[in-house]
N, C-alpha and C positions, 0 to 999 in steps of 0.2 A: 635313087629314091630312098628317103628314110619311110618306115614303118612301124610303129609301137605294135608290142604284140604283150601276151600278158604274162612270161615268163621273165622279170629284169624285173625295170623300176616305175609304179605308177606315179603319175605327177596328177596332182592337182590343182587347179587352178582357182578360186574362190573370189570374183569381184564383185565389189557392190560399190554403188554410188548413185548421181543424177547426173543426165547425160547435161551438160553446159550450164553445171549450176555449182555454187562453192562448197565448201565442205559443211557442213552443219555437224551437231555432237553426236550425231545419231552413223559413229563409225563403229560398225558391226563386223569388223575382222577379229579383233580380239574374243569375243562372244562365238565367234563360227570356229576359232581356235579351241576354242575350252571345248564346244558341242563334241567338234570331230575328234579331240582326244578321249573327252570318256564316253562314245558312244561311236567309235569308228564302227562297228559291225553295222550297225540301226543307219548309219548313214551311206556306206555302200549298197544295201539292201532295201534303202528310200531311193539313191538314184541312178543307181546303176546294179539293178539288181543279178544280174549273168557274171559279175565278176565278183559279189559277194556269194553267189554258189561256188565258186573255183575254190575259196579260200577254206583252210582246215582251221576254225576257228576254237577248235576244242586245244587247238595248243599257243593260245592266244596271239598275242603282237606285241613289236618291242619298240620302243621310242627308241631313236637315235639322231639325237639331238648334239652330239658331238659331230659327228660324223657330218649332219647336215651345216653346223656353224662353218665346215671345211670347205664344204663346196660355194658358200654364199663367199666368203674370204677370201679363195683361189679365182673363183671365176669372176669376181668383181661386177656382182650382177646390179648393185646398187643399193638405197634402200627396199627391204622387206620387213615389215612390222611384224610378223605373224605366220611363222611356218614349221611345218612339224612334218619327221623324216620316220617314217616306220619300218620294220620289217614284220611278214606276216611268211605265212606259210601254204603253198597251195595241197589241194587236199594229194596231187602223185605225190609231194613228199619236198617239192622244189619253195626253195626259200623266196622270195621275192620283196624287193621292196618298194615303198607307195611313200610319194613324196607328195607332201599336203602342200601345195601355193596358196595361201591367203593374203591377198592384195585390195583394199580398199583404194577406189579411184572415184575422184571426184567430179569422173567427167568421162564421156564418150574416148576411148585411149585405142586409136588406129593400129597403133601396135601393138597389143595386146597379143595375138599369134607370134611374134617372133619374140617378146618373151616366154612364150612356151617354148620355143623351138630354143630357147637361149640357154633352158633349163638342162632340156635333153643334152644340149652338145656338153654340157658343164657337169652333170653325171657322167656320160660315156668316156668322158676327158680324165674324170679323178679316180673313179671308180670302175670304169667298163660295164657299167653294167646297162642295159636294153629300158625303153624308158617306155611305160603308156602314159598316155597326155589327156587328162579327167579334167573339164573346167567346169566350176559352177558359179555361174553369171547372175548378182544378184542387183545388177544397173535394172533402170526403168524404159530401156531401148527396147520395143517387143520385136524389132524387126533384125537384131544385133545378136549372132548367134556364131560366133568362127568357130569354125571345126578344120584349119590345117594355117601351115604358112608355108608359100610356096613363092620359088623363084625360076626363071628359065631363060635362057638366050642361046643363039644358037644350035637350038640342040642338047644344051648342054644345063643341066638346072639342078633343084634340089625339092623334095618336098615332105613335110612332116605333117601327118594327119591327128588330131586329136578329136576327141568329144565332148558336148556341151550340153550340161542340162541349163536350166533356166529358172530362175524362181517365179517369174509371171506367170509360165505356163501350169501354175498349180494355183491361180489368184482364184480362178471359177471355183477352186473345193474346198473354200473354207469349212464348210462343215463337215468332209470327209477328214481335214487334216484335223478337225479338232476331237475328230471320234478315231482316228486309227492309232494305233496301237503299236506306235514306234516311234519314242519321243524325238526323234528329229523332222517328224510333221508339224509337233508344236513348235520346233524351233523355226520350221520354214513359215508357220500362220502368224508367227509374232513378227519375223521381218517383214511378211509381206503386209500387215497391220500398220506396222511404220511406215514403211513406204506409204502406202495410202492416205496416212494418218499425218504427214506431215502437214503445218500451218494450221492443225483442226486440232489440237491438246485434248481437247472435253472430247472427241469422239476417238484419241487413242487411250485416254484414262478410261471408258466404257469398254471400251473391244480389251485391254487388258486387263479390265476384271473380271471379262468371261472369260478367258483362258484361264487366269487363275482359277479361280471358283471349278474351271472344270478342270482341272489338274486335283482338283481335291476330292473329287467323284471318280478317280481314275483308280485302276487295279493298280498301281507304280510303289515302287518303298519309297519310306519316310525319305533316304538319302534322294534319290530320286526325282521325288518332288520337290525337294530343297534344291534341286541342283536346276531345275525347269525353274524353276521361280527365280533364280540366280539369273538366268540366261534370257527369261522375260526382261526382268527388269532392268536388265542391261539394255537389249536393242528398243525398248517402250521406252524410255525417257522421257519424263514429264515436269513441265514446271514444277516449284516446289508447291505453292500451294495446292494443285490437280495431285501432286505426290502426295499431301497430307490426306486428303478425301482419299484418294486411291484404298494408303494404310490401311484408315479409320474403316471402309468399308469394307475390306477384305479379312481384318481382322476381327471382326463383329461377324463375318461368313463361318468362319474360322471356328468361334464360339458357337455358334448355331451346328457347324458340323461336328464338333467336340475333336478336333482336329487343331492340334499347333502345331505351326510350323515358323515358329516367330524369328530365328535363327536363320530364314531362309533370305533377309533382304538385308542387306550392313548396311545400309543407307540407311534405313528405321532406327538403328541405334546413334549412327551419327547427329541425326537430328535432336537426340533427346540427351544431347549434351558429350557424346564421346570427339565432341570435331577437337577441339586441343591437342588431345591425348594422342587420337588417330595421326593428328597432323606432324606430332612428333616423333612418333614412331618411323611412319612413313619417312618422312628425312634422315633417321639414323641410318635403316636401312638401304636408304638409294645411295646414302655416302658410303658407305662399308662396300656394297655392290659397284657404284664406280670405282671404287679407288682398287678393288680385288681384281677387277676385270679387266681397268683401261689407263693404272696408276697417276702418276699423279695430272695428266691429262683429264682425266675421268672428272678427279678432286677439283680442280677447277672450273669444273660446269658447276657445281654445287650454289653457285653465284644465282645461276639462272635457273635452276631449278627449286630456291627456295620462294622465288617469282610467282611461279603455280599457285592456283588456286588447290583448294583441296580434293576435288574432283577431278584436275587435271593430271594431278599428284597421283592417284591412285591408279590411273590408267598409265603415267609415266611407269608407274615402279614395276606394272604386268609386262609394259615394251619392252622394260629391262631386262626381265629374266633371260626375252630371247633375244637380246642386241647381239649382233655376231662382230662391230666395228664401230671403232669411236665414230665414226663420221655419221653414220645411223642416227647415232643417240643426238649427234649436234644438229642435224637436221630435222627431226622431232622436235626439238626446242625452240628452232628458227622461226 
């Protein structure tokens, strides 16, 4: 039998999607990337809170992001749009590290356990190091909750246990999450707003201006609340015009609270004339970034990726930072 224990490596697991429905824009892996890197504490202490007491957080956490491109590359796990490899520190003194899985799935994915389990073997294989298996399941299945993957015949089997939070199972407190006091509640009230909010625009353009507006009432800094607004306005996507009203009304809030925060949405700017400029930049940089990462292989995507629109664009050039393999990047495009 395998066992995660919490001295090795935490894994995380991070999916969202609708269970037997296609993909729509509203892919929230990259947005739960950005949350869990600058707010890793806020987030094991939102859902797992017995393993954010273990950790000595007064000597912070290290990205290792090299490290994890090794294991995705060695172990041939496949596409991963979005994952990040930390080390932390527990408070006896023991190093440990927590491997963040963030996986966007478009659909109810039966295997979803022996990708956890596919992670574990592929740590213990490069690194030796002991693996816990953290998933946070952000599909719309209430009844879809794996916590192990397990085999036997014989006698003779294997089994890997992990843990699963849920994002439904916080759908009943929206107004606790919009009053508590660890921004990764606002980040769980905005996806689960999406989720609910889909095919209904007018009533996610409403539910995301009372988040905002109540981000602007909050104890949080400036940086802060820039950064919540960033991460709203990623997983809330709205028509453009529902996006125009949105603006116009939260920035008229904005004035009434003598509060700016007008740097918090880059979408706002684009609108009022920077799409050219942005659209250019943007292509300098994914060409310099292909051709450094994946040479001239890289260079010759640049065909199809001047294809994009300028909104797909922006979201290519974030996948890129963490592509760990040309084939990633071609199948993103595909």
């Amino acid at each position: 039998m395998i066992f995660a224990h919490l001295h090795g490596c935490v894994q995380f697991a991070i999916v969202s999607g609708m269970a037997r429905r296609p993909k729509t824009s509203d892919e929230n892996d990259s947005p739960w990337k950005d949350a869990v890197q600058t707010y890793l504490p806020f987030f094991l202490a939102f859902f797992f809170p017995d393993i954010h007491k273990d950790i000595d957080w007064s000597r912070g956490y290290e990205a290792l992001d090299k490290e994890f491109q090794q294991i995705v590359r060695r172990a041939k796990l496949g596409k991963r749009l979005a994952d990040k490899l930390f080390k932390i520190w527990l408070r006896d003194g023991t190093d440990c590290w927590i491997l963040i899985h963030i996986e966007i799935q478009s659909e109810y994915e039966k295997e979803f356990p022996r990708r956890m389990f596919e992670y574990h073997l592929a740590i213990r294989r490069l690194y030796n190091r002991e693996v816990v298996g953290l998933a946070l399941l952000c599909d719309d299945r209430p009844g879809w909750k794996p916590t192990k993957f397990a085999y036997e015949r014989w006698g003779c089997g294997i089994e890997l246990k992990f843990r699963s939070a849920k994002l439904l199972d916080y759908r009943a407190d929206q107004e606790a999450l919009q009053a508590s006091e660890n921004p990764i509640a606002t980040v769980v009230a905005a996806n689960l707003q999406a989720m609910q909010t889909r095919g209904d625009p007018a009533s996610r353009k409403d539910g995301k201006l009372r988040l905002a507006k109540g981000l602007l009432q909050s104890h949080w800094s400036a940086d802060d609340i820039r950064e919540l607004l960033r991460l709203i306005d990623w997983l809330m996507a709205l028509p453009e015009d529902l996006e125009d009203e949105f603006q116009t009304e939260f920035h008229e809030y904005e004035k009434e609270s003598e509060v700016a925060y007008v740097t918090s949405f880059e979408r706002s700017g684009i609108k009022k004339g920077l799409q050219q400029g942005l659209r250019k930049g943007l292509l300098i940089g994914i060409a310099g970034t292909l051709q450094a990462k994946f040479g001239d292989g890289g260079r010759r995507l640049m065909a199809k990726v001047r294809t994009l629109e300028t909104g797909k664009l922006e979201k290519f050039a974030r996948f890129l930072n963490s592509a760990a393999a040309i084939d990633e990047v071609r199948e993103f495009l595909s």
